[in-house]
C-alpha positions as CSV (number, residue, x, y, z in Angstrom):
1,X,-54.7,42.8,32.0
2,X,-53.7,45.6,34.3
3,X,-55.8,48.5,34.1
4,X,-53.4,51.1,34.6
5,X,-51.5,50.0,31.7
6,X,-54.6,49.9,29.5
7,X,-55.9,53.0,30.6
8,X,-52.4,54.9,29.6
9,X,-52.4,53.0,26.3
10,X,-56.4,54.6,25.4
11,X,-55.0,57.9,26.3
12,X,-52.4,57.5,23.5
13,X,-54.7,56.5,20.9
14,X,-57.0,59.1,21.5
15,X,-54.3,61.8,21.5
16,X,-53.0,60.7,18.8
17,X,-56.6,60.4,16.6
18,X,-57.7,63.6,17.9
19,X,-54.0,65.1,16.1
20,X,-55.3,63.3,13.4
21,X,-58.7,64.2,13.1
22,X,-57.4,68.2,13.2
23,X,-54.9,67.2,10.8
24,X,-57.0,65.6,7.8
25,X,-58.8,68.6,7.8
26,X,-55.9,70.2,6.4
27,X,-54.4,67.5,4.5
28,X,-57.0,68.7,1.4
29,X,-53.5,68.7,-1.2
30,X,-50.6,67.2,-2.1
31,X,-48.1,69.6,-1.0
32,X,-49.8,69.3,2.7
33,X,-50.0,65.6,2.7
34,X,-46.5,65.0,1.6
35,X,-44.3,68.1,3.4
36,X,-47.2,69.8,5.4
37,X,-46.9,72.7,2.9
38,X,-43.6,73.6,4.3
39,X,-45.1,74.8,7.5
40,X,-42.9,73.9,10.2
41,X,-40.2,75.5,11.9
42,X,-36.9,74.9,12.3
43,X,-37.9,74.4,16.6
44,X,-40.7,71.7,15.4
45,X,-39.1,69.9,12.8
46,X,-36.0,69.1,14.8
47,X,-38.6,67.6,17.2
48,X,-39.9,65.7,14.5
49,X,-36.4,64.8,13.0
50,X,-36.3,62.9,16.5
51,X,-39.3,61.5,16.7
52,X,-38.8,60.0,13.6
53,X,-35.1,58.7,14.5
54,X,-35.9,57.3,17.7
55,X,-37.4,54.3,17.1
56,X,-38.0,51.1,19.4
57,X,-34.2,50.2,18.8
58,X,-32.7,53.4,20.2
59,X,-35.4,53.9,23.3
60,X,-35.7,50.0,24.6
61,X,-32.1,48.7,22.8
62,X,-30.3,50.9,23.6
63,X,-31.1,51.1,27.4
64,X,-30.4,47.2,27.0
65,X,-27.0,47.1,25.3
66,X,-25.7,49.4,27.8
67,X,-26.9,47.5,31.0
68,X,-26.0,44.1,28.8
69,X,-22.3,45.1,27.7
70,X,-21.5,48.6,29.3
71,X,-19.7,51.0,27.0
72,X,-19.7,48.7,24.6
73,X,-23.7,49.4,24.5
74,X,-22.8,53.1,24.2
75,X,-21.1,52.9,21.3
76,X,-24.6,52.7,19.5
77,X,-25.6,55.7,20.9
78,X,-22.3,57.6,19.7
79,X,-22.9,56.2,16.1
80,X,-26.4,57.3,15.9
81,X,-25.6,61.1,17.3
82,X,-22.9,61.3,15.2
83,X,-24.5,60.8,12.3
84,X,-26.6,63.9,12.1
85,X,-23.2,66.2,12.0
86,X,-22.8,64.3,8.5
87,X,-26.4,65.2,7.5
88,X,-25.6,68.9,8.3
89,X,-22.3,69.3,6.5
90,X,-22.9,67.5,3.5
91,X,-27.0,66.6,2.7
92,X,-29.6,68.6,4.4
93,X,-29.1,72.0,2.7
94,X,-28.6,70.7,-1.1
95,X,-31.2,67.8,-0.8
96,X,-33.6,71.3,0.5
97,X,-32.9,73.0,-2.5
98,X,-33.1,70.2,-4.9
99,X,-36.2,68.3,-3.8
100,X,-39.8,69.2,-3.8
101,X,-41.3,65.7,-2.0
102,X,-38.8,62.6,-2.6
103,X,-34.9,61.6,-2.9
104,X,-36.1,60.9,-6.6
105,X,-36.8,64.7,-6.7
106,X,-33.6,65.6,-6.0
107,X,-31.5,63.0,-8.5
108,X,-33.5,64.0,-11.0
109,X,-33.1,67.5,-10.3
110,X,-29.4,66.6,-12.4
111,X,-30.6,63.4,-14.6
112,X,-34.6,64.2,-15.3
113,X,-35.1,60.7,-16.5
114,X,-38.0,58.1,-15.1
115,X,-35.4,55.7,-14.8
116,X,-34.2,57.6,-12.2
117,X,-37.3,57.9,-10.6
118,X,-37.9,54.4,-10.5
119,X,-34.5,53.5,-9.0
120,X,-34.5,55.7,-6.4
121,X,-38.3,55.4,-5.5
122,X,-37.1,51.7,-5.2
123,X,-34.4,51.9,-2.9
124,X,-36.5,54.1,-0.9
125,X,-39.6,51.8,-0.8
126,X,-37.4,48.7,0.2
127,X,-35.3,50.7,3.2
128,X,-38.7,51.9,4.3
129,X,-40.4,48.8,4.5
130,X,-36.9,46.6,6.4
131,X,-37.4,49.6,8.7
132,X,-40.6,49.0,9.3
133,X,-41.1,45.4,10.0
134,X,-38.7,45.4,13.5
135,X,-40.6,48.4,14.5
136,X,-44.0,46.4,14.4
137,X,-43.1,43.2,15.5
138,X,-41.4,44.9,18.4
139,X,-44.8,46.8,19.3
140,X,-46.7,43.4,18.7
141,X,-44.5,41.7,21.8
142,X,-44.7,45.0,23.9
143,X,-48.1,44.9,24.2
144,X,-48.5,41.1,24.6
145,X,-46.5,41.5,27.6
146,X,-48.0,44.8,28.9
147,X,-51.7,44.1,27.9
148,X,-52.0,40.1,27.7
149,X,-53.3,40.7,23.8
150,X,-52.7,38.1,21.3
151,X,-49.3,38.9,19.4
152,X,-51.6,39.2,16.3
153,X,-53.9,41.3,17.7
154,X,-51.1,43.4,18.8
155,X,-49.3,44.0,15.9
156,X,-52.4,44.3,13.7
157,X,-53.6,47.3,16.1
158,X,-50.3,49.1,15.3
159,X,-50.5,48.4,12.2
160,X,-54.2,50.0,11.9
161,X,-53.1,53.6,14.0
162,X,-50.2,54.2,11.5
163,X,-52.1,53.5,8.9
164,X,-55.1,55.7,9.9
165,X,-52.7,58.5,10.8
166,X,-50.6,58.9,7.3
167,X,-53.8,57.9,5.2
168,X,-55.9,60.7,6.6
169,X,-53.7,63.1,8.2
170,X,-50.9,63.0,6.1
171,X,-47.2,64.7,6.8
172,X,-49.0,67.2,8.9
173,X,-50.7,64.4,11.4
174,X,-47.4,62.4,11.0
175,X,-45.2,65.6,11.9
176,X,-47.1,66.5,15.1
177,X,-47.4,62.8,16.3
178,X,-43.7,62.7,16.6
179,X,-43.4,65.9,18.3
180,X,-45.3,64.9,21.3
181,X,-43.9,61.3,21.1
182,X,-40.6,63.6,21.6
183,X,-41.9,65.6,24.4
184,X,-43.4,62.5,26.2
185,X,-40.3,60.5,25.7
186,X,-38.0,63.2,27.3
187,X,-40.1,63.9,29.9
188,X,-40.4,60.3,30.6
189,X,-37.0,59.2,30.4
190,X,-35.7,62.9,32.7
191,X,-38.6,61.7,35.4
192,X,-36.6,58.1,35.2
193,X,-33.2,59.3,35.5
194,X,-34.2,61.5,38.3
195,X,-35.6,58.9,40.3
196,X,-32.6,56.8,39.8
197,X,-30.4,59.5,41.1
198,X,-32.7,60.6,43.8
199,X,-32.2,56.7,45.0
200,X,-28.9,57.3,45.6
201,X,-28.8,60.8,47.1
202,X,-27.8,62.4,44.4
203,X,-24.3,60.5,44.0
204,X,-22.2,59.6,41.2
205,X,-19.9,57.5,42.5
206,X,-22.8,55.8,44.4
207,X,-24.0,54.8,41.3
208,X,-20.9,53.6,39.3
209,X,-20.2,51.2,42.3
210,X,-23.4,49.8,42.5
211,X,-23.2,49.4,39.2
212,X,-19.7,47.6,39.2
213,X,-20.9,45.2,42.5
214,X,-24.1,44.3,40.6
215,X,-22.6,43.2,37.2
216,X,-20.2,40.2,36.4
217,X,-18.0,42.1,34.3
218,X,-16.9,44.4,37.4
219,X,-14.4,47.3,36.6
220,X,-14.7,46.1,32.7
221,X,-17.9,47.3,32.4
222,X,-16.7,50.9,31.9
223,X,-14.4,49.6,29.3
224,X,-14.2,48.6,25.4
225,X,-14.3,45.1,24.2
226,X,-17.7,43.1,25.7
227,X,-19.7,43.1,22.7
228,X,-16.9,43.4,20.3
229,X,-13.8,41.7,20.8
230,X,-13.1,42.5,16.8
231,X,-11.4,45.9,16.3
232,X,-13.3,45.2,12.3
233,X,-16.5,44.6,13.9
234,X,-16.7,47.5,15.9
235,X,-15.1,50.0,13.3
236,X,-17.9,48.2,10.7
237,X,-20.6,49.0,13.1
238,X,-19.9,52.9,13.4
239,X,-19.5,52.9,9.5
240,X,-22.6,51.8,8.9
241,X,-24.3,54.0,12.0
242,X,-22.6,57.0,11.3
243,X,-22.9,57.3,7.4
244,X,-26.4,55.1,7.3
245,X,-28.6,57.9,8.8
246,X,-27.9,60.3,5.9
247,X,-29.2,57.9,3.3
248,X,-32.6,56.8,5.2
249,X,-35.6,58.0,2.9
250,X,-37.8,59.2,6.4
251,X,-35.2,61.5,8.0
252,X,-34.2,63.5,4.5
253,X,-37.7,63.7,3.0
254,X,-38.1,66.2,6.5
255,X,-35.9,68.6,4.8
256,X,-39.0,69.5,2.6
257,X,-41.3,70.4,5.5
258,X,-39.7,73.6,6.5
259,X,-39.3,76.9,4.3
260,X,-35.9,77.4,4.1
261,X,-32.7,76.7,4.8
262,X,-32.1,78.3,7.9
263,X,-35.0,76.2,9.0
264,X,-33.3,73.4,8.0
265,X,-30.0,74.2,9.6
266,X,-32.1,75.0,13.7
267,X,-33.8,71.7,12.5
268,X,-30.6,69.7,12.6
269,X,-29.3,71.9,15.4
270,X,-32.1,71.4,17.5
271,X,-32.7,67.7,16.4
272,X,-29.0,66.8,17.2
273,X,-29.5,68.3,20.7
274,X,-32.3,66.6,21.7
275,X,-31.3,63.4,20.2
276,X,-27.6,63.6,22.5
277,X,-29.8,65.1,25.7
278,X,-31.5,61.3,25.3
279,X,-28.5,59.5,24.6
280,X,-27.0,61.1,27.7
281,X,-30.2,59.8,29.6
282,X,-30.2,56.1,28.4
283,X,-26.7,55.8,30.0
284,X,-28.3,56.9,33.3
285,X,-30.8,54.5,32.3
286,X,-29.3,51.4,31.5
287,X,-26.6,52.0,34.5
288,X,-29.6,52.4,36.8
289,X,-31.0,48.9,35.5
290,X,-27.8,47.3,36.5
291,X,-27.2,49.0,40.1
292,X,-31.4,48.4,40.9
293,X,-32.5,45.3,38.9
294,X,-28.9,43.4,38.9
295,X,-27.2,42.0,35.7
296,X,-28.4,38.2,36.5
297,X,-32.4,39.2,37.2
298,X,-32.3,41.2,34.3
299,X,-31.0,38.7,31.8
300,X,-33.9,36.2,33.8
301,X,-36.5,38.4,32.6
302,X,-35.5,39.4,29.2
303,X,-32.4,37.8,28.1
304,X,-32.2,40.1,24.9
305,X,-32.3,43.4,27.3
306,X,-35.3,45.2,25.0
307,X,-37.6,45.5,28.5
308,X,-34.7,47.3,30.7
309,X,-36.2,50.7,30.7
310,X,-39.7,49.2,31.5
311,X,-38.1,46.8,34.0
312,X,-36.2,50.1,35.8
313,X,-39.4,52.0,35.8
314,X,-41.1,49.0,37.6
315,X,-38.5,48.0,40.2
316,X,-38.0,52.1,41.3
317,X,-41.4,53.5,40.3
318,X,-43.9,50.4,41.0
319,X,-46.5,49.8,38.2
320,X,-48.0,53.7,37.5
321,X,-44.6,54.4,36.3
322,X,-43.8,50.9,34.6
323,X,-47.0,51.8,32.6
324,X,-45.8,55.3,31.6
325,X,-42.7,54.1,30.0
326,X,-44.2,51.4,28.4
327,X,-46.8,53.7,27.0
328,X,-44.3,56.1,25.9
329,X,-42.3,52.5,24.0
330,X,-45.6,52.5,22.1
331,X,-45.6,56.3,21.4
332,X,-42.1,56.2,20.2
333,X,-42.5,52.8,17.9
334,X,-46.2,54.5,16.6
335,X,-44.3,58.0,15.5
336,X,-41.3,55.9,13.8
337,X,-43.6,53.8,11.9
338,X,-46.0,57.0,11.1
339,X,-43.1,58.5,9.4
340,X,-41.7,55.5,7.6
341,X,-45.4,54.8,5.6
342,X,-45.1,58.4,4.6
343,X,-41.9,58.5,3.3
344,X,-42.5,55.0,1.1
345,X,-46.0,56.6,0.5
346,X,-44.4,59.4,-1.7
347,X,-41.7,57.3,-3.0
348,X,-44.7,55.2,-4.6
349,X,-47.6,57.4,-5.6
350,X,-45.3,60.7,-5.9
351,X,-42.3,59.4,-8.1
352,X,-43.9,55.9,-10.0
353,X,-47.6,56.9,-10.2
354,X,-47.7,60.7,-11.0
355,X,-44.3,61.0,-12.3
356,X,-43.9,57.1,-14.4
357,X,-47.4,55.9,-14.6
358,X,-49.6,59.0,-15.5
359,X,-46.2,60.8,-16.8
360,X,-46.8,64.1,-14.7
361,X,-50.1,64.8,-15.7
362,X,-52.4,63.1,-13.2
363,X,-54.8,66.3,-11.2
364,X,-54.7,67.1,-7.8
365,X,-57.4,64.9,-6.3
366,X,-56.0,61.6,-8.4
367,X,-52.9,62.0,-6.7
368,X,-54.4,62.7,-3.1
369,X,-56.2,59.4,-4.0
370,X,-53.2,57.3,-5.2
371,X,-51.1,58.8,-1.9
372,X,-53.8,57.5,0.5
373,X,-54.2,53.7,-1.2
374,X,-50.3,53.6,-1.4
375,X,-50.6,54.3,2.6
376,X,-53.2,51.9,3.4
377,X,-51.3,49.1,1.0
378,X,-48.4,49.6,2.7
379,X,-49.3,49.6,5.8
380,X,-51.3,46.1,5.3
381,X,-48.2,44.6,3.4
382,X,-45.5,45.4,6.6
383,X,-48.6,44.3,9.3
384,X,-48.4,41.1,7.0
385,X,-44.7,40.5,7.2
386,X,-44.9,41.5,10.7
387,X,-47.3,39.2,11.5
388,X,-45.1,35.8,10.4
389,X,-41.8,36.9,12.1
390,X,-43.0,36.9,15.9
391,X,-40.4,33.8,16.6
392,X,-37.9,35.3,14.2
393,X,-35.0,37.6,15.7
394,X,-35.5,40.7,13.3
395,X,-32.8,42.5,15.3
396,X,-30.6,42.3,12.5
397,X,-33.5,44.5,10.1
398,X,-32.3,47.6,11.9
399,X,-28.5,47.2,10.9
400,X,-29.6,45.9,7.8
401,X,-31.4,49.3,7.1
402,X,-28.8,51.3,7.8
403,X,-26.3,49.7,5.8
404,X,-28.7,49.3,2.4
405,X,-29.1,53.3,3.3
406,X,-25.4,54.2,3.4
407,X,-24.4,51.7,0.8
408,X,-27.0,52.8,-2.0
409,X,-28.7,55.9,-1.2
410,X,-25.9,58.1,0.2
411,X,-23.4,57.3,-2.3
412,X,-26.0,57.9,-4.7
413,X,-26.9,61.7,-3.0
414,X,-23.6,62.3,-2.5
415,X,-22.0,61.7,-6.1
416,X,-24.6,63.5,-7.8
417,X,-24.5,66.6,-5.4
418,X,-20.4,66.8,-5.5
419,X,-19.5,64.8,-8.5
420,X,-19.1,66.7,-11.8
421,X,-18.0,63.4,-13.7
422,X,-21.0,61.6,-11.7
423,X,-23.8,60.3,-14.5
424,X,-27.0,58.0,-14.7
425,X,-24.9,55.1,-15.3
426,X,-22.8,55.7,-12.1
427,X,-26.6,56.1,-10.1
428,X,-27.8,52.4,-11.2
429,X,-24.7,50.9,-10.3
430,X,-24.5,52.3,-6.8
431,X,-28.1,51.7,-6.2
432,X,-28.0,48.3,-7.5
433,X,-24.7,47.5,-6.5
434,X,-25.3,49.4,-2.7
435,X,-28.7,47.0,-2.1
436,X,-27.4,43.3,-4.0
437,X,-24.3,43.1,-1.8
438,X,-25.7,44.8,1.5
439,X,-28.8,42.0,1.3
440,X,-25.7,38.9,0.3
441,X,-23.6,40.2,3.2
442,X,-26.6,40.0,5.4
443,X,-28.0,36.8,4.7
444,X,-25.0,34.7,4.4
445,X,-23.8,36.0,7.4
446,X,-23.7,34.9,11.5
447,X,-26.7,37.2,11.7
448,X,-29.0,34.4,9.7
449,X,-26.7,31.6,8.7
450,X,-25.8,30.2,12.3
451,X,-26.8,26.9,13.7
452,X,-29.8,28.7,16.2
453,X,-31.7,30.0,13.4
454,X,-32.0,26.3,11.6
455,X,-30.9,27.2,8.2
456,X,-29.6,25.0,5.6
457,X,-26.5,27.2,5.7
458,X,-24.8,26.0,9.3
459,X,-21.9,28.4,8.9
460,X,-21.5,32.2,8.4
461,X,-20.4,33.0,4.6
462,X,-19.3,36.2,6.0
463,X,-18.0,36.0,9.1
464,X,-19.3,39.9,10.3
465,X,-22.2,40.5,12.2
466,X,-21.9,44.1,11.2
467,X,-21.1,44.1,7.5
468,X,-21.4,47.5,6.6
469,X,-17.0,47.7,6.1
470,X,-17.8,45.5,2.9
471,X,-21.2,46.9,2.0
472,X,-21.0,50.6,1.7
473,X,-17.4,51.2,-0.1
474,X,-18.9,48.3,-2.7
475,X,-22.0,50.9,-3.1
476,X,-19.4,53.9,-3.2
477,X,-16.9,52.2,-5.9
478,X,-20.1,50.4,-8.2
479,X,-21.6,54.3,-8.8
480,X,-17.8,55.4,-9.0
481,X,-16.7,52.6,-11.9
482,X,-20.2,52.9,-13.1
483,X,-19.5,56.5,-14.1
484,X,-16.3,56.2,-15.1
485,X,-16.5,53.5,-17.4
486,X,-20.0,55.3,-19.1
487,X,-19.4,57.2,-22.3
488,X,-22.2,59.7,-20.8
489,X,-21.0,63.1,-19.9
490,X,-22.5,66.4,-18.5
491,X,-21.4,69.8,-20.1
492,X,-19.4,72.1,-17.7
493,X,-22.1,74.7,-18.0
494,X,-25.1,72.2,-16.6
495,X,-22.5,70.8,-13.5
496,X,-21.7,74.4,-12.3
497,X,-25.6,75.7,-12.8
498,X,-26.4,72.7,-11.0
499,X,-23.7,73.1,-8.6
500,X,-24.9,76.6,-7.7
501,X,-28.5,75.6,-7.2
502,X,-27.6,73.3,-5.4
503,X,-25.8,74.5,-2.9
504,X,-27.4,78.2,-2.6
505,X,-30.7,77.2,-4.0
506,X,-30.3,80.1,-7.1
507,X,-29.3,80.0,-10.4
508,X,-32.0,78.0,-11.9
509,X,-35.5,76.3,-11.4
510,X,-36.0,72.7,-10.2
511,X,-37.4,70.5,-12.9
């Protein structure tokens, strides 16, 4: 075990317990432990928005896919950043003015009903928890390689810090855990690209022809069509980036943790900014591991590309800096899976405890209580599933996730924020609809069904890796039909009160 890597690890930990420890002390009701009372500003939640959003995939991918497959590896980054302008325009100001905690808040906000509770509560809990399980097992291998701990070990000591930090400090320890993951991971990642440039005096072109001597794809590096050579594939692939982010349960349930909407608008603002400053800087990145490291040692060490930052930091920096990216890796997959237990915390005790099971009349400290089990059982239920999936390539969990988010949820959020004709009917069909076919497109595709993964199934059902171009206009037409074809109807008077509120937050009081 090298020292310097353990000793940056401890310093984590205890940063991040000490936010805790100052948070619980404030986590004392509901409304802080779900939305911090609504305290942040605009400045801090966009930090948290990207804390939250960049996960293990985006930081330690991403730098991968680029210095694997060139632009091609961009393209991911593109999808992601683009994403949040469809949040802005068309989710983040209604979903603030119709919710109080959950996505069931706002749905029901139109159709009061627990059956809407419980469907969206579901799709919420299920998105949550195929988020999760990449983000652990991911931690798990990072710190067997960093550390020398058992895989086990490692993903059970993840497990145990997220746990600790939503079960006693609630939204409020969550919130501030991401925004210093967010100012360490900046930092880190500027410090990186800086020493990469300062290699090469400063010069561009120096760079971009390294780059093109040290990679077998030469000049095609720079160009479309190495990691899809399907126009399908890679149209599928933005779909599901672009439209998937404004369905996930974790990012929208951070609309409720500032006090209005011009909060909400400098959160996206601020959040979109820091998000494309980092995108900017894993292109630096992942060129940098190509012109230093080479495109053959690189696939040597880590065929799959995750460990290319880490690899960079080592080769230019020597093993102090190898240790302070890999710490930040595990401060960046800690604050993602913080925020991910939250938001399936208050999907469960929130919507199906207080709302179904004690039909809205459970106290204040009963549902503090309920919250905090609901965090510690989920937490031990994704360290579970973690746990047997160390030899399993859960790669395909993170495109899963975002496709079950655009094909059920955002339909869903959509419909019954635009939609006058939308009805309960039309919100079980997408929902259902959105998550059946996202999971069967999945699962009988190459992703799982292919000849590596030893499957009964030797051949791909579907023949996409990305699916999403199938998935998410099935979610869109199922609540579309679904209303359509229902006898249910809203009077004009409720759709335009409902349409006001929703859109200027006046007019009348959420249910």
């Amino acid at each position: 075990m090298n020292f310097t890597y353990f000793l940056f690890f401890i310093c984590i930990i205890v940063c991040t317990m000490i936010i805790t420890y100052w948070a619980a002390k404030r986590s004392n009701t509901t409304n802080h432990f779900y939305i911090a009372a609504g305290s942040l500003s605009g400045l801090q939640n966009g930090m948290a928005i990207a804390g939250d959003f960049i996960s293990a995939a985006s930081f330690l991918g991403i730098v991968g896919a680029i210095a694997l497959n060139g632009y091609d590896g961009f393209l991911y980054s593109i999808g992601f950043l683009v994403s949040y302008l469809v949040v802005m325009f068309f989710i983040a100001e209604p979903v603030h003015h119709l919710g109080k905690y959950s996505l069931g808040d706002v749905v029901c906000s139109r159709f009061p009903s627990n059956k809407m509770r419980f469907t969206m509560a579901s799709g919420a809990f299920l998105i949550s928890i195929l988020y999760m399980i990449p983000q652990l097992v991911a931690s798990g291998l990072l710190i067997r390689l960093l550390l020398n701990i058992d895989y086990s070990i490692s993903v059970m000591i993840i497990g145990s810090l997220m746990t600790v930090y939503v079960v006693f400090g609630g939204m409020i320890a969550t919130s501030w855990v991401q925004i210093v993951k967010t100012v360490v991971l900046l930092s880190g990642t500027f410090l990186l690209s800086l020493i990469v440039f300062s290699r090469l005096d400063w010069n561009v072109s120096e760079l971009i022809a390294k780059v093109s001597a040290n990679t077998p794809l030469r000049e095609q590096f720079f160009m479309t069509g190495q990691l899809f050579a399907s126009p399908v594939e890679l149209f599928s692939l933005q779909l599901a980036l672009v439209l998937g982010t404004a369905g996930l349960p974790h990012i929208l349930i951070r609309f409720f943790t500032v006090r209005n909407t011009i909060e909400v608008r400098r959160s996206l603002v601020s959040a979109t900014w820091i998000i494309g400053v980092f995108y900017m800087m894993t292109l630096v990145l992942g060129f940098g591991t190509v012109a230093f490291l080479g495109y053959e040692k690189l696939v040597a060490s880590d065929a799959t590309g995750n460990l290319a930052a880490p690899l960079l930091a080592g080769e230019v920096g020597g093993d102090f800096l190898l240790a302070f990216i890999s710490a930040i890796a595990f401060t960046t997959i800690v604050a993602v899976v913080a925020g991910l237990v939250i938001s399936a915390t208050t999907a469960f005790s929130h919507d199906i405890y207080h709302h179904i099971w004690k039909k809205g009349k459970s106290t204040e400290k009963e549902q503090l209580r309920a919250a905090r089990w609901t965090a510690l059982g989920i937490g031990l239920i994704s360290t579970l599933f973690a746990l047997q999936l160390e030899n399993i390539n859960v790669t395909f969990l993170v495109s899963l996730t975002f496709i079950v988010a655009a094909s059920s949820n955002l339909p869903v959020l959509l419909l019954t924020i635009y939609w006058k004709r939308f009805n309960q009917t039309g919100v079980i069909a997408g929902m259902v609809c959105g998550i059946t076919v996202s999971l069967t497109v999945v699962l009988l595709g190459p992703n799982v069904m292919n000849p590596d993964h030893g499957w009964i199934l030797k051949e791909a059902i579907f023949p996409l890796y990305n699916p999403g171009v199938i998935a998410i206009p099935s979610g869109f037409a199922a609540a579309i039909l679904g209303s359509l074809l229902s006898a249910k109807k809203e009077s004009l008077n409720d759709w335009q009160r409902f349409a006001i509120f929703s859109q200027t937050g006046t007019g009348r009081e959420r249910p």
